[in-house]
KOLDREN-462331 format. One line per 8 residues: number of its first residue (from 1); their letters; for each residue x, y, z of N, C-alpha, C. Coordinates in nm, 3 decimals, decimal comma, m for minus. Example, Ala and Ser with C-alpha at 12.3 -4.5 7.8 and 13.67 -1.06 7.14 Angstrom:
% KOLDREN-462331
1	AS	1,319 m0,569 0,780 1,230 m0,450 0,780 1,320 m0,330 0,780 ~ 1,285 m0,225 0,708 1,367 m0,106 0,714 1,290 0,003 0,787
//
This chain:
% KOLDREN-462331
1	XXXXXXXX	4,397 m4,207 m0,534 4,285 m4,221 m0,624 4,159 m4,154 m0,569 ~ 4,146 m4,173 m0,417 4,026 m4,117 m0,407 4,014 m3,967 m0,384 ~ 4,163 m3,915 m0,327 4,174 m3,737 m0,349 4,143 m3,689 m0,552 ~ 4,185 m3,796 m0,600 4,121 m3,745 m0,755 4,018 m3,735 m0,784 ~ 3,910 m3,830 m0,737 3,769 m3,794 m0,696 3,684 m3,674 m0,674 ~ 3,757 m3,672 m0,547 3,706 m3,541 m0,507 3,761 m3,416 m0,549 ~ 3,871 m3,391 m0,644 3,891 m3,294 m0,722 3,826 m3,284 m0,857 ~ 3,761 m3,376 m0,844 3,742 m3,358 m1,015 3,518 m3,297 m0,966
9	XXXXXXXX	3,497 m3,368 m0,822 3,382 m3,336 m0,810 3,367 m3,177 m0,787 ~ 3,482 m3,116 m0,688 3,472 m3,022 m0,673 3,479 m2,900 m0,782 ~ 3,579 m2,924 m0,864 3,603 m2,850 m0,992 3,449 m2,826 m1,068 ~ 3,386 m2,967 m1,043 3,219 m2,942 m1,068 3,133 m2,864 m1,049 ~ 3,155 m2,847 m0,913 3,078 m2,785 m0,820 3,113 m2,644 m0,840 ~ 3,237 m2,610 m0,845 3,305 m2,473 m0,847 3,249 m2,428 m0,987 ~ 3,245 m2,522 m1,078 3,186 m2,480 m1,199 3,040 m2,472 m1,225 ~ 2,989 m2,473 m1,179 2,802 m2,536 m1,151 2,796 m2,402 m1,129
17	XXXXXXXX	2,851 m2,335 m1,012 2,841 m2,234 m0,886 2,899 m2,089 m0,958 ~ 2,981 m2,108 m1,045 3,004 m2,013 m1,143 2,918 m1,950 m1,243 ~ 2,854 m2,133 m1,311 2,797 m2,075 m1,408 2,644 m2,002 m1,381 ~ 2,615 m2,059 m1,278 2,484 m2,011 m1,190 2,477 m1,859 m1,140 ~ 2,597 m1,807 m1,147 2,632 m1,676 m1,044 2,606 m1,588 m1,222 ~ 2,667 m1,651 m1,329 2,719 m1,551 m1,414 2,561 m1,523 m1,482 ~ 2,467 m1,686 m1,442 2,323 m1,631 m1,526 2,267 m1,503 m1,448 ~ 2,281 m1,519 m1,306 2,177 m1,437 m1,245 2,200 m1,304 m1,257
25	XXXXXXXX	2,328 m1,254 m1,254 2,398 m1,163 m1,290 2,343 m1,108 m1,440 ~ 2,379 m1,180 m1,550 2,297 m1,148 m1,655 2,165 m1,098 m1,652 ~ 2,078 m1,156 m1,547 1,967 m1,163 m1,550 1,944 m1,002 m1,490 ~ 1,978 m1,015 m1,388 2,009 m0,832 m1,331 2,065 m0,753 m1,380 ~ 2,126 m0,742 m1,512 2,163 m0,654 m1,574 2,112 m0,603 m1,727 ~ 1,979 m0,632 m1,691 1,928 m0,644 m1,815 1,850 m0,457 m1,839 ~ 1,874 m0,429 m1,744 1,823 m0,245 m1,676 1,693 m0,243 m1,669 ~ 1,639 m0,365 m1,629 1,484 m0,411 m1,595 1,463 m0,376 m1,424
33	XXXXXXXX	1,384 m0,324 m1,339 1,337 m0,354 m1,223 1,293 m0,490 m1,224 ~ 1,306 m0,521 m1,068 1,285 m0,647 m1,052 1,101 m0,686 m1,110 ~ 1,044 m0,577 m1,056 0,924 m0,545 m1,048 0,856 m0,552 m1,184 ~ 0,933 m0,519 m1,335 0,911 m0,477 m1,437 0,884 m0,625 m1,553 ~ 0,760 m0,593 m1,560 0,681 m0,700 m1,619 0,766 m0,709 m1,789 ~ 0,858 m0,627 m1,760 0,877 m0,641 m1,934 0,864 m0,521 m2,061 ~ 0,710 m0,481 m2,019 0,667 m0,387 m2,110 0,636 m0,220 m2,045 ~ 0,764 m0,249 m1,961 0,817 m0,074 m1,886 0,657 m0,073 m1,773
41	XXXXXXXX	0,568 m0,122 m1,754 0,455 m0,142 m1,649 0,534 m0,221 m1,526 ~ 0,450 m0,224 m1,437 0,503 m0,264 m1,326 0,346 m0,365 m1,287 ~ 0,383 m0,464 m1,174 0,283 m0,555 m1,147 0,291 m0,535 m0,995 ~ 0,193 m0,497 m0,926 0,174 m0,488 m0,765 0,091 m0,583 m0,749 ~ 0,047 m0,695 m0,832 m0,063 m0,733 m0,795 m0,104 m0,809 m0,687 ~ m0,222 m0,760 m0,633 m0,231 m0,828 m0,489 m0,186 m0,778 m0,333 ~ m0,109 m0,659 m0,384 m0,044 m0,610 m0,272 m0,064 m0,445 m0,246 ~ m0,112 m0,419 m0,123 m0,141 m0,311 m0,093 m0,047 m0,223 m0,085
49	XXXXXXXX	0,056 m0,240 m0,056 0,151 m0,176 0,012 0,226 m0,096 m0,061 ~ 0,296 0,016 m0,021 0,307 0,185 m0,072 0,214 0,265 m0,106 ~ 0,262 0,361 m0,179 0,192 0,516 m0,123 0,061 0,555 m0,256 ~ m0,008 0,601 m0,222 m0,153 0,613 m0,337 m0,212 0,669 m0,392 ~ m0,210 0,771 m0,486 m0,319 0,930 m0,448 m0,414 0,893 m0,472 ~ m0,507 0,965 m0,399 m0,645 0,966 m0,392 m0,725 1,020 m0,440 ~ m0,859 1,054 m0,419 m0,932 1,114 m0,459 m1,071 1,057 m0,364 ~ m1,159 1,166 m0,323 m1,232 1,116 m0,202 m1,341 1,201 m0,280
57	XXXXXXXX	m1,459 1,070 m0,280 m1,639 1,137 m0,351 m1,679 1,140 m0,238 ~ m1,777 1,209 m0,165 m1,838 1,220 m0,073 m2,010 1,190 m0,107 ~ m2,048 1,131 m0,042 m2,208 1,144 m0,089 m2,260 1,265 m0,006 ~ m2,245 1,332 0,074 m2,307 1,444 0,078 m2,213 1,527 0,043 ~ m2,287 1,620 m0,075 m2,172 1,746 m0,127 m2,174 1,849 m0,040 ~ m2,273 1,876 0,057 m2,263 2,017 0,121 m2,151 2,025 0,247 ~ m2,057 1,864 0,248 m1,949 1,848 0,346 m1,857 1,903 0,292 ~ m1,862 1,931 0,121 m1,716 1,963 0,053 m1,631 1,906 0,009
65	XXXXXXXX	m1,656 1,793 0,028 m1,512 1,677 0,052 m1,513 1,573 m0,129 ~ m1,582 1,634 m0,195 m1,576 1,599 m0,364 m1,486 1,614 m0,434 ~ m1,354 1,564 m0,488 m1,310 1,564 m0,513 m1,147 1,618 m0,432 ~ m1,201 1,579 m0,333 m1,054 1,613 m0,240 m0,941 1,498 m0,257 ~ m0,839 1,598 m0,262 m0,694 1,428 m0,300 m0,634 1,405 m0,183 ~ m0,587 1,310 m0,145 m0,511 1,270 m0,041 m0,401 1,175 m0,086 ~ m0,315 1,115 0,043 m0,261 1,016 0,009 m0,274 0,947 0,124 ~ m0,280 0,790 0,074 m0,266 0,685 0,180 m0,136 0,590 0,134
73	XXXXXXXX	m0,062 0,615 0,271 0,105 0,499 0,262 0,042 0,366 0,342 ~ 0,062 0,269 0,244 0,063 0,145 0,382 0,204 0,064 0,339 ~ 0,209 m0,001 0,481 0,318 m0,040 0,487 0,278 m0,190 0,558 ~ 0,392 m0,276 0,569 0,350 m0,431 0,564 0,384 m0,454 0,732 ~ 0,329 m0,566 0,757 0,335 m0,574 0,903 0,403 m0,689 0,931 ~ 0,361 m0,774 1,054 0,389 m0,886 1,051 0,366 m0,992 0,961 ~ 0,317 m0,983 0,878 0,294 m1,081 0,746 0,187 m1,029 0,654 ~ 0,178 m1,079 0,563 0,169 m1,006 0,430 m0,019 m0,980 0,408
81	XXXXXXXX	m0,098 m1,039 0,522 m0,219 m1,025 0,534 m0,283 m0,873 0,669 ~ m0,151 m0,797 0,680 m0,183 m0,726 0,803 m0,055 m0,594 0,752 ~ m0,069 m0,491 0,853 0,030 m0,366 0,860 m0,074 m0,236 0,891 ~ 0,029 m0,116 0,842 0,014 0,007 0,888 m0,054 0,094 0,798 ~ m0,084 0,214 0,809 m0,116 0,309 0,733 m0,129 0,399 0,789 ~ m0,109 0,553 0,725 m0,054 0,694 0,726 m0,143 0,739 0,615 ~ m0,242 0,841 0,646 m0,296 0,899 0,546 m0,310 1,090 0,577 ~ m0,327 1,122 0,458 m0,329 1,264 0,479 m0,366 1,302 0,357
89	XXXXXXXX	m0,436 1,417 0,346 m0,516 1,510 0,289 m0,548 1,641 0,308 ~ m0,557 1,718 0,236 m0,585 1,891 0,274 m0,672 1,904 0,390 ~ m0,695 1,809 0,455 m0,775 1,876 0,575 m0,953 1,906 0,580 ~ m0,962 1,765 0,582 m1,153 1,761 0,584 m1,211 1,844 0,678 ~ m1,133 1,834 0,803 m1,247 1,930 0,892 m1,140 2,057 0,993 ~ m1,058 2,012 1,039 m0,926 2,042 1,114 m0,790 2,029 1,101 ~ m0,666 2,070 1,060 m0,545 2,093 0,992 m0,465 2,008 1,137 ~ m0,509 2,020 1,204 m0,448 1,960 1,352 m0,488 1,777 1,389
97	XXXXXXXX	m0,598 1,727 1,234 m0,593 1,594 1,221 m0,567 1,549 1,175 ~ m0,427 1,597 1,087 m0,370 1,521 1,039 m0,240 1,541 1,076 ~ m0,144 1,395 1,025 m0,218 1,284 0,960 m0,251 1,166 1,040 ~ m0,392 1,097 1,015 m0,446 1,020 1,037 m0,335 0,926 1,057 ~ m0,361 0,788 1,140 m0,272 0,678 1,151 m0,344 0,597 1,171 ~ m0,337 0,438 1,106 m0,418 0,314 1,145 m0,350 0,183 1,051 ~ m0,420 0,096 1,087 m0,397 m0,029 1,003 m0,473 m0,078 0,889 ~ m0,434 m0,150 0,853 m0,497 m0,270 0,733 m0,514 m0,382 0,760
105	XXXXXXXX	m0,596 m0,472 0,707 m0,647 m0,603 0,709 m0,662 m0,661 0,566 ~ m0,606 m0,805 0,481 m0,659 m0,833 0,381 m0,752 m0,893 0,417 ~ m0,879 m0,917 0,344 m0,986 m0,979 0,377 m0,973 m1,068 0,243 ~ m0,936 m1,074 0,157 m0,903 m1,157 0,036 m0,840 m1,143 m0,074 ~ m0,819 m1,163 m0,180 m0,727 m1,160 m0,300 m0,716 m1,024 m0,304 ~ m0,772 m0,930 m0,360 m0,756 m0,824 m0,356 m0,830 m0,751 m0,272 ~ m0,859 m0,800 m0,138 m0,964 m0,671 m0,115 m0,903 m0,673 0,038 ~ m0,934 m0,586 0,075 m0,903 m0,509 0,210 m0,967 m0,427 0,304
113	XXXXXXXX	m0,949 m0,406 0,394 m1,039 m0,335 0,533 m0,924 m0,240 0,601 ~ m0,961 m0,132 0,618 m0,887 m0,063 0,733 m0,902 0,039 0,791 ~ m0,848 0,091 0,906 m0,946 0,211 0,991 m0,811 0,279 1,029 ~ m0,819 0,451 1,023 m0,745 0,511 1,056 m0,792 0,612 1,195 ~ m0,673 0,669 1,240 m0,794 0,785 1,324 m0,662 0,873 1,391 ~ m0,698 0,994 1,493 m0,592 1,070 1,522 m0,753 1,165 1,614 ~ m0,639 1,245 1,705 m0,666 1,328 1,789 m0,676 1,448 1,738 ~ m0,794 1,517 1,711 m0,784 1,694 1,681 m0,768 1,772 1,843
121	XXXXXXXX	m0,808 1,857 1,744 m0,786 1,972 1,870 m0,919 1,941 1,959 ~ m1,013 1,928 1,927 m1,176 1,955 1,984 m1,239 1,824 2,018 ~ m1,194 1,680 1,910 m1,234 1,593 1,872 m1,181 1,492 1,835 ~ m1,216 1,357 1,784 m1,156 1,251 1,784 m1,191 1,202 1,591 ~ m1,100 1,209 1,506 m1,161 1,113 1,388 m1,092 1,012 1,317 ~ m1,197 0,916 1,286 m1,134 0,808 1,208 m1,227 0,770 1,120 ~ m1,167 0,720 1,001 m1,198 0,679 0,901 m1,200 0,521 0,900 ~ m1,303 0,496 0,825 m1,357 0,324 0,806 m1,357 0,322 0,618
129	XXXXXXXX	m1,251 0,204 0,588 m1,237 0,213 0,440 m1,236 0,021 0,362 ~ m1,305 0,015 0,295 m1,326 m0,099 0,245 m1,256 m0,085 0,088 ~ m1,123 m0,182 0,046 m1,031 m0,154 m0,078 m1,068 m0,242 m0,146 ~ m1,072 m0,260 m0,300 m1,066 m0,376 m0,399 m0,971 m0,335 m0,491 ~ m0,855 m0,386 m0,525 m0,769 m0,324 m0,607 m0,840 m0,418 m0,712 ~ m0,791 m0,352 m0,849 m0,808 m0,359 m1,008 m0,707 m0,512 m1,015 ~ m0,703 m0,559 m1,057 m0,615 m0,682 m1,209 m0,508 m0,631 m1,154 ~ m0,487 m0,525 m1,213 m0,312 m0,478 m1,235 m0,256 m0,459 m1,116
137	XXXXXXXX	m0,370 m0,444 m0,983 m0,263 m0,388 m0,868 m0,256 m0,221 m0,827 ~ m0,247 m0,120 m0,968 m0,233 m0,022 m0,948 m0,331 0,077 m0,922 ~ m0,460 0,062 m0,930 m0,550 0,095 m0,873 m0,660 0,042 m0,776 ~ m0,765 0,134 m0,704 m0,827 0,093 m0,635 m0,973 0,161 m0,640 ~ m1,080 0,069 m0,620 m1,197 0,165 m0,539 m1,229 0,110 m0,379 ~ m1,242 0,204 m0,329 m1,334 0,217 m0,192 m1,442 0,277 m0,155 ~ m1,493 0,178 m0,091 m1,585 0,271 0,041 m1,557 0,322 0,170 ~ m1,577 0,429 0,183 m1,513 0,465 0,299 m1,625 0,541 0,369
145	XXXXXXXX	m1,623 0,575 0,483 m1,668 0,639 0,639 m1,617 0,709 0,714 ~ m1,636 0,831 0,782 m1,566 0,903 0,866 m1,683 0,925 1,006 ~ m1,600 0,877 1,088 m1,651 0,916 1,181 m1,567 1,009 1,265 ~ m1,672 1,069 1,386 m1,630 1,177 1,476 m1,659 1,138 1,631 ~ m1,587 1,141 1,676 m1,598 1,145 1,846 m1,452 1,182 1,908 ~ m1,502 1,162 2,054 m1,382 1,224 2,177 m1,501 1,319 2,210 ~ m1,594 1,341 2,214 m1,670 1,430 2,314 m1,690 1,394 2,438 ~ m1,595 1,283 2,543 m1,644 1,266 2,680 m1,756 1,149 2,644
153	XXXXXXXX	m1,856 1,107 2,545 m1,976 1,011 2,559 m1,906 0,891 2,527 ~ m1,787 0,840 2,483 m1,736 0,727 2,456 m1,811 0,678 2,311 ~ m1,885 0,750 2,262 m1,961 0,715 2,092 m1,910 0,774 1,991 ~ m1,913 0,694 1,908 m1,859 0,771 1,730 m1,955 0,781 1,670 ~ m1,948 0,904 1,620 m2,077 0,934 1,536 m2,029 0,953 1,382 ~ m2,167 0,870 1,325 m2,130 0,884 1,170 m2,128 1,031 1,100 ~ m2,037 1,085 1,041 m2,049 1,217 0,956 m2,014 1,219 0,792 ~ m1,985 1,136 0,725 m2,036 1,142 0,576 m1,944 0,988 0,558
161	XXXXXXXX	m2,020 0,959 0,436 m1,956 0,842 0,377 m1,912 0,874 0,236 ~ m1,872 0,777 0,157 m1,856 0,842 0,022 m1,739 0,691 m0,060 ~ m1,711 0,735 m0,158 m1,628 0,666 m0,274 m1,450 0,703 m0,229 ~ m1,340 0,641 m0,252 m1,244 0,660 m0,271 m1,170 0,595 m0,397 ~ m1,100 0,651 m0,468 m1,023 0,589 m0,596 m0,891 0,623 m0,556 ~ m0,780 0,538 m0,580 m0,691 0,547 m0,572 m0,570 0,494 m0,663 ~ m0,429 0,512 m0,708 m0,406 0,536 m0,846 m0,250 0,492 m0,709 ~ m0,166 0,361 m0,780 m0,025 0,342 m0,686 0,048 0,474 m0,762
169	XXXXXX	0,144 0,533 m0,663 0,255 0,637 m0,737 0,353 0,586 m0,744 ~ 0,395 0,645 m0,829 0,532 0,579 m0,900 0,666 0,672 m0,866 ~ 0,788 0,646 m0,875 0,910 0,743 m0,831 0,913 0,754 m0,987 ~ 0,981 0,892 m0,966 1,032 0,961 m1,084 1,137 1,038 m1,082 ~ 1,207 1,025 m1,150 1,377 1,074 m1,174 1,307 1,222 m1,202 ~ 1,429 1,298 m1,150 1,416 1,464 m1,157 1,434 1,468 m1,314
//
């Protein structure tokens, strides 16, 4: 009597465990990304992480740097308030500084801090960038800073500041 018990619980269980496998399954086969809110958009919200194009305002125009595009990759670190970043762009001052490398910081819901930098040939630069992504996630504005040093004085010197916008990229089938 009591091996009937436990066959009839298990048959339960085996069935519970079935029918649970066959929803989720359904559920993943719906040719939705996981990511996909439904209405073919996607929701990043809150999260920095992947690759960005840019677009860099400079407040002084006689640096050039108005409308220059770049991209910034970040990537996640030890937990979801910290990580990496990889940026690159046509080359603000020297082709031999890029690409830049540094981290991120969230500082709150959507907003963020992070500093990149790399070795030129002559000189030392890094960038200082303050992020607020949009609602949706997929965009951004910044403030950003570039500084310059490695001359031997151990000081960074400020050389233009300016606006950054940034737009998440998306993969696209050939």
């Amino acid at each position: 009597m009591n091996t009937r018990k436990y066959h009839v619980r298990g048959a339960m269980g085996l069935t519970t465990f079935i029918l649970l496998l066959s929803l989720s399954l359904s559920a993943g086969a719906n040719g939705k990304d996981d990511d996909d809110n439904g209405n073919g958009k996607y929701s990043h919200r809150g999260t920095l992480e992947g690759t960005w194009r840019t677009i860099e305002d400079g407040f002084e125009p006689d640096i050039g740097i108005n409308g220059l595009p770049g991209l910034l990759t970040f990537s996640a670190g030890a937990n979801s308030r910290n990580g990496t970043v990889v940026h690159t762009d046509p080359g603000l001052i020297d082709s031999s500084c890029l690409p830049l490398q540094g981290v991120w910081k969230r500082t709150g819901r959507r907003s963020f801090i992070g500093t990149d930098e790399n070795f030129c040939a002559d000189f030392d630069l890094r960038t200082k960038y303050s992020i607020k992504l949009d609602r949706s996630g997929n965009t951004f504005e910044a403030d950003y800073l570039i500084e310059i040093g490695g001359f031997g004085d151990g000081i960074w010197y400020f050389l233009t500041a300016g606006k950054l916008h940034g737009e998440r990229m998306k993969a696209e089938a050939p």
